[in-house]
C-alpha positions, -999 to +999 in steps of 0.1 A: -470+521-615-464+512-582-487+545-567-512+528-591-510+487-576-503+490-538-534+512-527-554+483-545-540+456-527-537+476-493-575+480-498-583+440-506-564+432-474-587+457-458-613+442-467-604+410-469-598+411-432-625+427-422-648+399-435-619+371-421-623+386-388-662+387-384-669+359-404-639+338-405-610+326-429-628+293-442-659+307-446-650+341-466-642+332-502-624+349-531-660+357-548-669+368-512-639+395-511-649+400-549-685+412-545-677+431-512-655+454-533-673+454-566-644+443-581-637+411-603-623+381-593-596+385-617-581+419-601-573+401-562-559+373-581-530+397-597-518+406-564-526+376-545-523+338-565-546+316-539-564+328-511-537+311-485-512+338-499-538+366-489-546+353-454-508+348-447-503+384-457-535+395-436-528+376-404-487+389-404-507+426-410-529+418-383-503+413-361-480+437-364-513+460-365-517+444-325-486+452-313-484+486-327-516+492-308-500+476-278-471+500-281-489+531-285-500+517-246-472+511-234-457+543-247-485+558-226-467+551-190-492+536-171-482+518-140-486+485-146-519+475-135-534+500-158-513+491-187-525+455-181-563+465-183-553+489-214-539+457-233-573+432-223-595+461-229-582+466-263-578+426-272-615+426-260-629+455-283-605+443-309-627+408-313-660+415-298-675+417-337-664+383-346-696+364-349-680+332-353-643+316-347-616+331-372-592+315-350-606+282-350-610+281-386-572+294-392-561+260-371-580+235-386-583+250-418-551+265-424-528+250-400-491+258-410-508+296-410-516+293-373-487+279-362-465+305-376-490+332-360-494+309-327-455+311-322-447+347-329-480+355-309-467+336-279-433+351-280-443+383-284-467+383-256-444+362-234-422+392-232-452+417-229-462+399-203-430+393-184-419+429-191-451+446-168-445+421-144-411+435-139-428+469-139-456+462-115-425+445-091-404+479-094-433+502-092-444+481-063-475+470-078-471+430-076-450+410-053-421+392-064-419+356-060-390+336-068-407+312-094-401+317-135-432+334-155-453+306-164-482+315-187-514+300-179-551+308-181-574+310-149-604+285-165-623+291-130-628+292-095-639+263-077-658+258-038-660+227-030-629+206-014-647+174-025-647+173-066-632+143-086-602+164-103-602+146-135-644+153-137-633+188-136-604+191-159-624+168-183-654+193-181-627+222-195-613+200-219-646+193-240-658+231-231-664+248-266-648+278-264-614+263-250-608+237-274-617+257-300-591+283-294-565+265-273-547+236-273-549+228-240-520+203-232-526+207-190-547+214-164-538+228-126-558+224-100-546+249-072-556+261-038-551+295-024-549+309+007-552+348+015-517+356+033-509+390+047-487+402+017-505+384-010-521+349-021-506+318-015-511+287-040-506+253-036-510+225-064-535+204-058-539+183-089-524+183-123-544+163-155-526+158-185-550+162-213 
């Protein structure tokens, strides 16, 4: 029996995330997923009772589908810098086929969803993140600096000395791409200066959004 049910259901979370991922969660319906597999509505409905049961189930298998990914790199032994292009390489082939916002959708659609995925996302990748920094320091690779990890974004690069800060930070705040896939709850402004054994920053602004 159970050689019988689970290939069935492995193949409607296929699917099913598939269409999630290129077309997005609200959008995609049960009658969607249906006629996709020539199957009836009926048959998803004995393994999965609503549709927020599937996508639960497809954005856990999503993840852990990530950060096997992400281990097979690690496992790899780059140095550092390497393994940190690997990672944003495959993040950026991973979701280049989305023709709309999955992620968007999950948050405002599905929010108790996302913020399950948002917090094992962020802890996950906190200690990606903090573990190639401690490779790149060993290895030589990045200079240590006695400051925490903080993760941030870089939202751009700015010229002039001159700019009204809060013009600026409100310019990122309405942008379309970051408030539909961040919650953006700060923004830095920063100055750097090339030094001999690396970039120095200084803060010259911070907007509360």
């Amino acid at each position: 029996f159970k050689n019988f049910t689970y290939p069935m259901r492995e193949k409607i979370m296929s699917k099913a995330s598939d269409l999630f991922m290129k077309l997005g969660f609200k959008s995609v319906t049960m009658d969607d997923i249906a006629g996709e597999m020539c199957i009836s509505k009926k048959t998803i409905y004995k393994f999965f009772s609503n549709k927020e049961i599937l996508i639960e189930e497809i954005t856990g298998m999503i993840h852990s589908e990530i950060h096997e990914i992400v281990g097979q790199i690690v496992a790899q032994n780059y140095n550092a810098i390497e393994e940190n292009y690997q990672i944003r390489k495959m993040f950026k082939e991973m979701f280049k086929s989305a023709d709309t916002s999955p992620v968007y959708q999950l948050k405002k659609h599905y929010p108790s969803i996302f913020e399950k995925v948002m917090e094992k996302e962020i802890n996950e990748c906190n200690t990606l993140f903090k573990n190639n920094i401690e490779k790149g320091i060993a290895q030589g690779l990045y200079r240590k600096e006695q400051r925490d990890f903080q993760p941030h974004l870089s939202l751009g690069r700015l010229n002039q000395q001159d700019l009204d800060f809060s013009v600026v930070c409100s310019h990122w705040k309405i942008h379309p791409w970051i408030s539909d896939e961040l919650d953006v709850k700060q923004v830095l402004v920063m100055s750097s200066e090339d030094m001999h054994d690396g970039p120095e920053y200084t803060k010259l602004a911070k907007i509360n959004l």
